[in-house]
N, C-alpha and C positions, 0 to 999 in steps of 0.2 A: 562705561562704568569703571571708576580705578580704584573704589574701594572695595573690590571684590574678595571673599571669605569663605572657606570651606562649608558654611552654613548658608551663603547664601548664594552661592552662582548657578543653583537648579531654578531660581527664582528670577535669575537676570537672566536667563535662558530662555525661558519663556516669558520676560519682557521684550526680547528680541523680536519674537514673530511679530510681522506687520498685522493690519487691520483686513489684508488681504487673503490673508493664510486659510487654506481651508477648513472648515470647521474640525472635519473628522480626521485631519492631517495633524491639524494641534491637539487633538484628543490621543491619538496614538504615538506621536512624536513626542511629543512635550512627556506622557505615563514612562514612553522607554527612556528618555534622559531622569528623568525622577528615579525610575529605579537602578538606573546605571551608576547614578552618583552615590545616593543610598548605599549602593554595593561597595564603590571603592569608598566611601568612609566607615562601612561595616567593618570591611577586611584591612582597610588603611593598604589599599594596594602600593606596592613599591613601582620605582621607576623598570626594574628589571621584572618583573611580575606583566607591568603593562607593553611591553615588549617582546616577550613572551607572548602573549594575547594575540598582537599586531602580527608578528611571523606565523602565528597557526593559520590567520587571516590570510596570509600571503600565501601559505604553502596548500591553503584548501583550493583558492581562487587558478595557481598556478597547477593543481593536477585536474580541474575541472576538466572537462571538454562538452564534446555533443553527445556522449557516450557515459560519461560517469560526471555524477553531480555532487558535490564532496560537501556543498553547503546544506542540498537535502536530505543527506545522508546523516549532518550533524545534527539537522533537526529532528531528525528520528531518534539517535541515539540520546537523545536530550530529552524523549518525550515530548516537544515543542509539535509535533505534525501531531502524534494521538492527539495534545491536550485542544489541540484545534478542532481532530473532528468533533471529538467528546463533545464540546461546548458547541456544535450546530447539526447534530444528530439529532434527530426525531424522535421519542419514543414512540410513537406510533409505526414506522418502519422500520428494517434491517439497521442494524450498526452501522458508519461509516468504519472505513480502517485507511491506514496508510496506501495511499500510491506507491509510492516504493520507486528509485530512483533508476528503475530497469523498462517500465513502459516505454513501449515505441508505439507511435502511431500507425495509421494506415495497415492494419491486418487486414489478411484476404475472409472475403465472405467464407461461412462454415452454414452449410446449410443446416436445418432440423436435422440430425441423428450422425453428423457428419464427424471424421476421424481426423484425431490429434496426434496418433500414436506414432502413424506411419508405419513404417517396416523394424520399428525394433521391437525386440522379442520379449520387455517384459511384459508382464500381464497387464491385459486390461481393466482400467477401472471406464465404468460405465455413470456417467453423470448426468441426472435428472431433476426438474424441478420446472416450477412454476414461477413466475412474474405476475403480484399482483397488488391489492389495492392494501389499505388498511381494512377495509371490512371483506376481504377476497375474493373481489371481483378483478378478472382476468386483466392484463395491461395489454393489452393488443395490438404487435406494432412493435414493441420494445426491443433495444436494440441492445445488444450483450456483446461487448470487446473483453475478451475471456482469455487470458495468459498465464503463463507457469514455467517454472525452471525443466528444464531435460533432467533425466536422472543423474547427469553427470553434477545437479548440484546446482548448474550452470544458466542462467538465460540468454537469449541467442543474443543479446547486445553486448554479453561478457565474452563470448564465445568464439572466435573464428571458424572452427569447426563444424556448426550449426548455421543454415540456412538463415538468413533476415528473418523473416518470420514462423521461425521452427516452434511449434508450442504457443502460437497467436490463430486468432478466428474471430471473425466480427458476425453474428447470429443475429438474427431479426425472428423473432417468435412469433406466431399466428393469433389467429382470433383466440382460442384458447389459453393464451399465454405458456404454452408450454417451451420448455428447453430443454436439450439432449442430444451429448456429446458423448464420444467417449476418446479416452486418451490414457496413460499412463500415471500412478502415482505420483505425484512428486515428494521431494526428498527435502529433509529440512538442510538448511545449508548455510554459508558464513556472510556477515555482510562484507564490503570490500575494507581490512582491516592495515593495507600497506600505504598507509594515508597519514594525514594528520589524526582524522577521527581515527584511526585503528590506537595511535599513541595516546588519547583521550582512554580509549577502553582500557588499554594495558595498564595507565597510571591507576585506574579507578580499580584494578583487579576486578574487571568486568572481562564476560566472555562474548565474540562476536554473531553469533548462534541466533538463526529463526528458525521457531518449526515450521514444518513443510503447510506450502499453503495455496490456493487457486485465488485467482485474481478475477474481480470482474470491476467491468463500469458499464452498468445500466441506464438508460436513456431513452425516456417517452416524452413524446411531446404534451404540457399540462404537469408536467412530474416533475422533482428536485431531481436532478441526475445524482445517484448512487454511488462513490466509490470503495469497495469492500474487497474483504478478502475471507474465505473460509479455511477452517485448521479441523485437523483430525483428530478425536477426543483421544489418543492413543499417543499422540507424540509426545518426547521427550523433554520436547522445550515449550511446552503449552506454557507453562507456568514463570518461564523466564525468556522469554523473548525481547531481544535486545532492543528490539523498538517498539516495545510496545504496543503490535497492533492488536492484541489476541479481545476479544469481547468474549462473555458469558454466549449469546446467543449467534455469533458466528462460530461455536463450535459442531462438529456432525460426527460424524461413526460412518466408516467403509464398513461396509458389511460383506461377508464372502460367501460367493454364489457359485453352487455347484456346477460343473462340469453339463452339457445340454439343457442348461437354463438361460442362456442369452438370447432375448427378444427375436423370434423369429422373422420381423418385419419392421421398418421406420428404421433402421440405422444401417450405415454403410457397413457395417462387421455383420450384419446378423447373415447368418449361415456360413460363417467363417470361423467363428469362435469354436473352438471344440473343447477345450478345456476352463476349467477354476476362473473365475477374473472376482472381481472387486464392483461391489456399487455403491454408491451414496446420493440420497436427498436431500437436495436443499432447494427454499424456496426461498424466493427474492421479493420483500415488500418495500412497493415506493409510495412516497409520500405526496401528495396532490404539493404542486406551486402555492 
């Protein structure tokens, strides 16, 4: 093409694909060059502007690793991952929420009633709930990979000082669909801001801030797999959480449980607890395939 024109080379762009091109390839390819061009003749982007762009590209790609993912990371802070679940979440079940760029695979099994806490001393919060259908019949079988930061703010893939899998459990519920763990609060904490994306926030006078939250990915077979996260109707950043994961109905309430009120049987703490802890219920609805 060598008469090509500010007006039309989103058009000779997609004259380019062959006959071979995948359908749903030209469908999402060809929408993101439409809007890409769109944008730079919106903004009438400059030569130093698109340059700019390219070094953010290069300086996300170069602090990547196996460990921190700077591109996921951008898509969170972008709202790009929320607007993803939003658009293939179910009303019929739980919200999806963000993965979040700290999962590690491969957690060791957490049996029913089994402890996250370990040997440190804050309080226990005590967590229960059910796995089930849309019309609440039990999920039987369901598999729950359950994660959270240590009080230090921290997840153990940020962490040296924490165990590989400190604050990870992979739970398999029973016929009943029940779940119950206990472990410690978590704390709301910063996303990693000494990045390119941290200089993204700072420009926008944006703060890096999520409130504290528990992680799961649920999983039956016949079922959409789940990935969510719940938040504590009390925290500070419910309401501005930097990526966006927060939903109306992932929200819950710890509630506080007196002093020789802790289940006397089914969980590894019971008859160890002697003081105050924390509980909260939530229950996990999946959606049939």
């Amino acid at each position: 093409m060598r008469n090509l024109t500010p007006e039309n080379i989103t058009e000779v762009f997609q004259s380019y694909m062959g006959p071979e091109t995948d359908p749903r390839l030209r469908e999402v390819l060809g929408s993101l060059v439409r809007h890409l061009h769109a944008f730079a003749r919106e903004v009438n982007l400059t030569h130093a502007e698109w340059n700019t762009g390219i070094a953010f590209l290069e300086r996300a790609g170069e602090i990547s690793d196996a460990e921190r993912h700077e591109f996921v990371l951008l898509s969170d802070v972008l709202g790009l991952s929320s607007l993803v679940d939003m658009l293939h979440s179910s009303g019929e079940g739980t919200s999806s929420s963000v993965l979040g760029p700290f999962h590690i695979s491969g957690s060791p099994p957490l049996p029913m009633g089994g402890d996250l806490r370990g040997d440190r001393s804050d309080p226990v919060l005590l967590v229960e709930g059910t796995v089930r259908d849309p019309q609440g019949n039990p999920v039987a079988g369901a598999e729950l990979d359950i994660w959270q930061t240590a009080p230090n703010g921290l997840y153990s893939s940020q962490d040296p000082e924490q165990e590989t899998y400190s604050f990870h459990g992979l739970q398999t519920v029973g016929a009943d669909g029940r779940y119950g763990f206990t472990t410690v609060r978590p704390v709301e904490y910063t996303v990693p801001s000494d990045g390119p994306v941290g200089d993204i926030l700072r420009a926008c006078g944006r703060h890096p801030w999520r409130p504290s939250h528990l992680h799961f990915i649920a999983k039956a077979p016949g079922f959409r797999t789940l990935v969510t996260e719940v938040f504590p109707e009390d925290d500070p950043y419910l309401d501005q959480d930097t990526v966006f994961g927060v939903r109306e109905d992932l929200v819950m309430r710890y509630e506080d449980r007196a002093a020789g009120s802790f289940p006397a049987e089914g969980f590894e703490l019971s008859g160890k607890v002697e003081g105050a802890f924390l509980a909260v219920r939530f229950d996990l609805v999946l959606v049939p395939e």
